[in-house]
C-alpha positions as a Markdown table, in Angstrom:
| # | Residue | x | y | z |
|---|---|---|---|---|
| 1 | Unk | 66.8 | -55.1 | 7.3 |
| 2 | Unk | 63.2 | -56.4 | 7.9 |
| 3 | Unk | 60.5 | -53.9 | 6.1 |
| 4 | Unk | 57.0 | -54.3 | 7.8 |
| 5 | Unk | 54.1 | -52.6 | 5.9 |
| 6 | Unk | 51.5 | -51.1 | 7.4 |
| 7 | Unk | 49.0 | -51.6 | 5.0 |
| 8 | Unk | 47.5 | -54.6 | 6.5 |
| 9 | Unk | 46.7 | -52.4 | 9.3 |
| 10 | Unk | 45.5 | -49.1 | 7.7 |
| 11 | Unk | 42.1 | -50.0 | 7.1 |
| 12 | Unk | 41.3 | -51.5 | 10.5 |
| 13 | Unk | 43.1 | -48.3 | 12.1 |
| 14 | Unk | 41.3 | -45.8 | 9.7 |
| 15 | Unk | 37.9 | -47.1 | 10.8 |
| 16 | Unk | 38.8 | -46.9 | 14.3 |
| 17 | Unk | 39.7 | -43.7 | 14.0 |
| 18 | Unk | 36.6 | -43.0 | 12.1 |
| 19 | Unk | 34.5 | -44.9 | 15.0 |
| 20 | Unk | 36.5 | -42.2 | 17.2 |
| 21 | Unk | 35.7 | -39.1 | 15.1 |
| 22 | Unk | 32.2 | -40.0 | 15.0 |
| 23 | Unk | 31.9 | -40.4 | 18.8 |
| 24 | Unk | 33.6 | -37.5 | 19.7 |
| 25 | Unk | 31.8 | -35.1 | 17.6 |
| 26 | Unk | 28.5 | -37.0 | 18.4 |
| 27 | Unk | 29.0 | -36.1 | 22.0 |
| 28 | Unk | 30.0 | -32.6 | 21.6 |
| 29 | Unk | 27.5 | -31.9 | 19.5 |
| 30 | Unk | 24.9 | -29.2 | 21.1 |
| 31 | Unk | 21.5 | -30.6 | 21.3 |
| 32 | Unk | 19.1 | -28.1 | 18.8 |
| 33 | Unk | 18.0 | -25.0 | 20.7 |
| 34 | Unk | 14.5 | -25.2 | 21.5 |
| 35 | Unk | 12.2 | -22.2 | 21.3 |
| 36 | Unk | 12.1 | -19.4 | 23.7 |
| 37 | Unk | 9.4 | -19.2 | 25.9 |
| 38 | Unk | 7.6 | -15.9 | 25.4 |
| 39 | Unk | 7.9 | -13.6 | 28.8 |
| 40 | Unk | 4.5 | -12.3 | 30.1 |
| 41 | Unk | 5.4 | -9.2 | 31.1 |
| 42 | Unk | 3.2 | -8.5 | 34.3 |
| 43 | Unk | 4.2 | -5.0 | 35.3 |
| 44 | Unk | 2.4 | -1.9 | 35.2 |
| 45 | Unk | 1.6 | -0.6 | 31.5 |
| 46 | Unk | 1.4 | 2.7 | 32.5 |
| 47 | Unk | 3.5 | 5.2 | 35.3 |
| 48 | Unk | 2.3 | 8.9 | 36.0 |
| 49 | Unk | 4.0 | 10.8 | 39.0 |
| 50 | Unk | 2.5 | 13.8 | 40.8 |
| 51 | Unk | -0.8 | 12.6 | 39.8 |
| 52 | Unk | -3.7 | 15.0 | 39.6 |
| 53 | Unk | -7.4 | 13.5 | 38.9 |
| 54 | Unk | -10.6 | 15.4 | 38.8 |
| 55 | Unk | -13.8 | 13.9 | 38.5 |
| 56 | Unk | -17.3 | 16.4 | 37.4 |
| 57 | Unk | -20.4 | 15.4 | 37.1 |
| 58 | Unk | -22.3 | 18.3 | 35.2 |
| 59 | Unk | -19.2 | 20.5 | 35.2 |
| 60 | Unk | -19.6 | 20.3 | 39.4 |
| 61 | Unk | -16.0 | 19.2 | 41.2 |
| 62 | Unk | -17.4 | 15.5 | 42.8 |
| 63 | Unk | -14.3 | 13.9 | 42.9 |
| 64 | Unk | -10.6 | 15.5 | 43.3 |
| 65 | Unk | -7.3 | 12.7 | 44.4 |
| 66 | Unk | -3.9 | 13.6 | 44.1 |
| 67 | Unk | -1.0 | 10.9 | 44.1 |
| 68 | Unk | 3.2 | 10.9 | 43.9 |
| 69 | Unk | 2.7 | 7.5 | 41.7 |
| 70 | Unk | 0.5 | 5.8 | 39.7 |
| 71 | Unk | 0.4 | 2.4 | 38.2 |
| 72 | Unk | -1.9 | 1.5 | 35.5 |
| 73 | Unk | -1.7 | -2.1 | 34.8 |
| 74 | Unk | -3.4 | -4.5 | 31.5 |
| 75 | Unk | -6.4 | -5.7 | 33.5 |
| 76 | Unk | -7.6 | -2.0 | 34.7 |
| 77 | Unk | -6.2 | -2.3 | 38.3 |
| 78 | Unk | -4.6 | 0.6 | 39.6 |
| 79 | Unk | -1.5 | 0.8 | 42.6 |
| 80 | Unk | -0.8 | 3.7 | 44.7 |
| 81 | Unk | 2.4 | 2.6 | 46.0 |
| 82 | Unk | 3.6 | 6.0 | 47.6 |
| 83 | Unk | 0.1 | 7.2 | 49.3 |
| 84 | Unk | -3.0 | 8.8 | 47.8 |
| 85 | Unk | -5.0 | 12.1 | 48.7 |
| 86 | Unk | -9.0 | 12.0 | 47.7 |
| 87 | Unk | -11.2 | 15.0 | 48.7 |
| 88 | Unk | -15.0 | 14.8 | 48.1 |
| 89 | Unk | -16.8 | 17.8 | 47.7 |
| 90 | Unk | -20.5 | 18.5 | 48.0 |
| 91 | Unk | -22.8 | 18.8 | 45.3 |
| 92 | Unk | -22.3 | 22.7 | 44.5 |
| 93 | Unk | -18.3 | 21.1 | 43.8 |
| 94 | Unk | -17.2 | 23.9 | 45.9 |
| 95 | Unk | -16.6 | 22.7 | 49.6 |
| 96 | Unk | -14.4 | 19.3 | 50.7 |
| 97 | Unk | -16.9 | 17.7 | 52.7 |
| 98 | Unk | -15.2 | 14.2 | 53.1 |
| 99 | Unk | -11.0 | 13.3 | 53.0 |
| 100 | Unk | -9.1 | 10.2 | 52.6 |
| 101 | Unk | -5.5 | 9.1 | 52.9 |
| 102 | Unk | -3.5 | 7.0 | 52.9 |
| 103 | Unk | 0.1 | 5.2 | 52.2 |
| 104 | Unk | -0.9 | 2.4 | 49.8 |
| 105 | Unk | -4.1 | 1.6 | 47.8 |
| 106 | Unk | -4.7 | -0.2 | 45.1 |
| 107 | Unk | -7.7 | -0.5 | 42.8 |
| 108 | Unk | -9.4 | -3.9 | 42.1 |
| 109 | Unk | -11.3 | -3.3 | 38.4 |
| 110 | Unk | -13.2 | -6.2 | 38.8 |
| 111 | Unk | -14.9 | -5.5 | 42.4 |
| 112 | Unk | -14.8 | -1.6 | 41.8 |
| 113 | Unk | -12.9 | -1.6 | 44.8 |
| 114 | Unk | -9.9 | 0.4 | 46.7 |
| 115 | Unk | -8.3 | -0.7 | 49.3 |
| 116 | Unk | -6.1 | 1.6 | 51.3 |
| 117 | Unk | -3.4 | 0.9 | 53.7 |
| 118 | Unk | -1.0 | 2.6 | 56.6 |
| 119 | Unk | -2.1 | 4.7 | 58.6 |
| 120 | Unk | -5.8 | 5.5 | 57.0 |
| 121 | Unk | -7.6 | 8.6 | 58.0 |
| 122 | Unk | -10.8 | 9.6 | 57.2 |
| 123 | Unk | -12.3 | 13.2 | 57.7 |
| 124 | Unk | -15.9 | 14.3 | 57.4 |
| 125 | Unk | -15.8 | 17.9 | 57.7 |
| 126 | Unk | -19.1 | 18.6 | 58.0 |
| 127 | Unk | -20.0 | 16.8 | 61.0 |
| 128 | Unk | -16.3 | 16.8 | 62.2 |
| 129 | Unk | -15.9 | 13.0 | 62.3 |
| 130 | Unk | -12.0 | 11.7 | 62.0 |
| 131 | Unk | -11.4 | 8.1 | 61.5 |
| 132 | Unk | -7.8 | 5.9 | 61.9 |
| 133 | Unk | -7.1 | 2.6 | 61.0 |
| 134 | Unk | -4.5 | 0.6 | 59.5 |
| 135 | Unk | -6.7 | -0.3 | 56.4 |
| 136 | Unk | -9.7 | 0.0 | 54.8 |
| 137 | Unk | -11.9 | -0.7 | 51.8 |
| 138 | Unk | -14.2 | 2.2 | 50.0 |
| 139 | Unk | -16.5 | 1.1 | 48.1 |
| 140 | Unk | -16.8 | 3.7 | 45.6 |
| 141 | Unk | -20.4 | 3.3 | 44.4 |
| 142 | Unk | -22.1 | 2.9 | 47.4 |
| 143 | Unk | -20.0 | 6.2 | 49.1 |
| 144 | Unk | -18.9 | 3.8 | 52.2 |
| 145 | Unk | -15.9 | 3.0 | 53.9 |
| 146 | Unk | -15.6 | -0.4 | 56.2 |
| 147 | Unk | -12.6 | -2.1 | 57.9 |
| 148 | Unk | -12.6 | -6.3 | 58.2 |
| 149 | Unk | -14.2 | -7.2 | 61.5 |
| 150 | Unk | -10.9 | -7.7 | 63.0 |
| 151 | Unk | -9.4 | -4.2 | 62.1 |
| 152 | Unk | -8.5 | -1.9 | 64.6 |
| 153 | Unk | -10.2 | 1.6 | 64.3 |
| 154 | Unk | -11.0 | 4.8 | 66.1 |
| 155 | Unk | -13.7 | 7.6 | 65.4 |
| 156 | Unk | -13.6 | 10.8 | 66.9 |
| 157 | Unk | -16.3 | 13.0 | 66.9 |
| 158 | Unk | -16.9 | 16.3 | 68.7 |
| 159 | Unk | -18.1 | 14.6 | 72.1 |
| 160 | Unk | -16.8 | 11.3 | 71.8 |
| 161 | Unk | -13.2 | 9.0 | 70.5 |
| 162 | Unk | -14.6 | 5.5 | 70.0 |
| 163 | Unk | -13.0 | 2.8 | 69.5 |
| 164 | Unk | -13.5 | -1.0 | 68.3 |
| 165 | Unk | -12.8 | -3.7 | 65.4 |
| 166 | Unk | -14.8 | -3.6 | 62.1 |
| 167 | Unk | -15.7 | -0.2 | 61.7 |
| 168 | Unk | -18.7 | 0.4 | 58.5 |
| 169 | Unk | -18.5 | 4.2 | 57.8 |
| 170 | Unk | -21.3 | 5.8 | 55.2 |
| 171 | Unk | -19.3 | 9.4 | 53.7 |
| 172 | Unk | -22.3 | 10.5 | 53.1 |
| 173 | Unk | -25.0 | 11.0 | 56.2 |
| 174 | Unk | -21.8 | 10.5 | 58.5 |
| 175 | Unk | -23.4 | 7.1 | 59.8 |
| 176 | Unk | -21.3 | 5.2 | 61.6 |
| 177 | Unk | -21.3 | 1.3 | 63.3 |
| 178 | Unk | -18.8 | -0.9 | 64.8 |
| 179 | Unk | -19.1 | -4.8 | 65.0 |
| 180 | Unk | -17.5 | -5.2 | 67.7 |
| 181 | Unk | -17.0 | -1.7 | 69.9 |
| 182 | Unk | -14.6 | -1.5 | 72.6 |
| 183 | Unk | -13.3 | 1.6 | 75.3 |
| 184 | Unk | -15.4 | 3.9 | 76.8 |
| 185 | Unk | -18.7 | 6.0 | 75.5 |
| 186 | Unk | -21.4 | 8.3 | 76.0 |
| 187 | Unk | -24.8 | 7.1 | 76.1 |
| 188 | Unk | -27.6 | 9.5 | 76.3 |
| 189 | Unk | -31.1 | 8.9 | 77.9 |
| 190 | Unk | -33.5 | 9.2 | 75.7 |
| 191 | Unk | -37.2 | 11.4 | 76.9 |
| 192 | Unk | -39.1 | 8.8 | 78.6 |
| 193 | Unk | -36.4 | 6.7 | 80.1 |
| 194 | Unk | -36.6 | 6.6 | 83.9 |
């Protein structure tokens, strides 16, 4: 019987299979994980429910607004995503001269500004003025509330229901103006007028 030895062969096999080794765990080998990317977290920082906020000014009631939810979020903007209730009372804090609600609002920090939205209505007791639209902006500062110029809004006052598209509304005096009015009015004559 022939012998053949293998040993001629075992170096040349033992590199391939080292040149095989090497490949294989070369290409399973996971690449290095690279660092997770922090998450900004963009949510509201802060949630209150059945909200209750009173604002004095020389222990007098100015301000009183009442929410289901409220979202306080890093840069100082607030969201009323379930409707809000504000009352404004005169300067003795006893009597609600002004009312406003809505569905939505939110807060803009940075242009001191709400806007409100669904079904809006404004109420000035005192000179028992009601006003509806489908949003509005109040200026907080200057006591106003306006729509855009091509909002949809109604007033109704004791004589009159007016109607029209940008609608500038001052809470205070009860001053009222719309950009572009539309529907039918009263127009009384003044003294003088033939």
């Amino acid at each position: 019987m022939k012998s053949i030895s293998l040993l001629p062969f075992l170096p040349a096999r033992t590199t391939f299979l080292w040149l095989l080794a090497g490949t294989l765990a070369f290409s399973c080998k996971k690449s290095a994980p690279e660092a997770a990317k922090p998450v900004q977290y963009k949510g509201p920082l802060l949630e209150t429910t059945n909200v209750l906020t009173l604002y004095s000014d020389s222990a007098k009631l100015q301000i009183r607004y009442t929410a289901p939810l409220e979202q306080q979020f890093e840069n100082g903007d607030q969201l009323y995503s379930k409707g809000v209730k504000v009352e404004f009372y005169d300067k003795s804090g006893k009597q609600v001269v002004n009312t406003l609600t809505g569905k939505y609002a939110r807060f803009d920090k940075v242009k001191n500004l709400y806007t409100m939205r669904g079904d809006v209505r404004v109420r000035n007791v005192e000179k028992q003025q009601r006003m509806y639209t489908e949003e509005l902006f109040y200026d907080k500062q200057r006591s106003i509330v306006y729509t855009d110029s091509a909002m949809f809004a109604q007033l109704v006052t004791p004589t009159d229901s007016l109607t029209g598209y940008g609608l500038n509304y001052n809470m205070t005096t009860g001053h009222y103006k719309f950009m572009k009015p539309t529907g039918v009015f009263i127009v009384e004559k003044s003294v003088g007028t033939p």
